[in-house]
N, C-alpha and C positions, 0 to 999 in steps of 0.2 A: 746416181744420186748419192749424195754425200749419207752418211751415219746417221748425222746428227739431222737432215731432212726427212731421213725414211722415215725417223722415228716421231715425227711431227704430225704423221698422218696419221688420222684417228676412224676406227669405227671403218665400214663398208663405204661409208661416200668419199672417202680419199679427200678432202678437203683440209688443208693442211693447219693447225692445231696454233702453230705462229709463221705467215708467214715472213720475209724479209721485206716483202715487195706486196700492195696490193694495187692491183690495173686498173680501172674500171672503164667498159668499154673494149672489144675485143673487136672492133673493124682495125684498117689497116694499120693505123699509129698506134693503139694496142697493142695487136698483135705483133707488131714487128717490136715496141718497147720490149712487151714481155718475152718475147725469143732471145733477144739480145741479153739481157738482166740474166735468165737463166744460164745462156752459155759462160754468165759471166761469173756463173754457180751461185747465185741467187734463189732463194724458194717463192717463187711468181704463183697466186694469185689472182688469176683473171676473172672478176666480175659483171656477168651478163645481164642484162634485164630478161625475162623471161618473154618467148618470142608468142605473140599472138596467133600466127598466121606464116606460113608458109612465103617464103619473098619470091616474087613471081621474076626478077632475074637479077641476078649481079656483077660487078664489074668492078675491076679496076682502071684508073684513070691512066693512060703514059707517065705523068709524070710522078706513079708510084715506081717505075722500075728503077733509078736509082737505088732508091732504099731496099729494094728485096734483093738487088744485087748485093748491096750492101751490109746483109743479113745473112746474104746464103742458101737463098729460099729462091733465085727466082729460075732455074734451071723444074724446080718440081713444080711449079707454078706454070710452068708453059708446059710441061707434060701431064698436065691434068687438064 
């Protein structure tokens, strides 16, 4: 992480003071935004709604493997 990012983060919640970038939303097109933006040395941002309940199961659709190919991610994705 860049200097000028480390020093952005404030206090014990790490939550970053300014970021570059904010996401809202962290399912697939989130999360793959905001991986991408960082790699791109961007300070990302991801804002969640706060989850109720436990999600009883999840999935990805096929035609997300483009994009995680596409990101870099899908190799740890099929080994989880």
């Amino acid at each position: 992480m860049p200097a000028s990012h480390s020093a952005a983060l404030q206090g014990t919640s790490l939550i970053p003071a300014s970021p570059d970038v904010i996401v809202i939303g962290g399912g697939t097109a989130g999360a793959a935004a905001s991986r991408l933006l960082a790699s791109w040395g961007h300070l990302v941002l991801v804002v969640e709604r706060e989850v109720s309940r436990a999600p009883l199961a999840e999935s990805l659709p096929p035609s997300c493997i483009p994009l995680l190919e596409a990101i870099g991610v899908r190799a740890a994705i099929d080994a989880a």
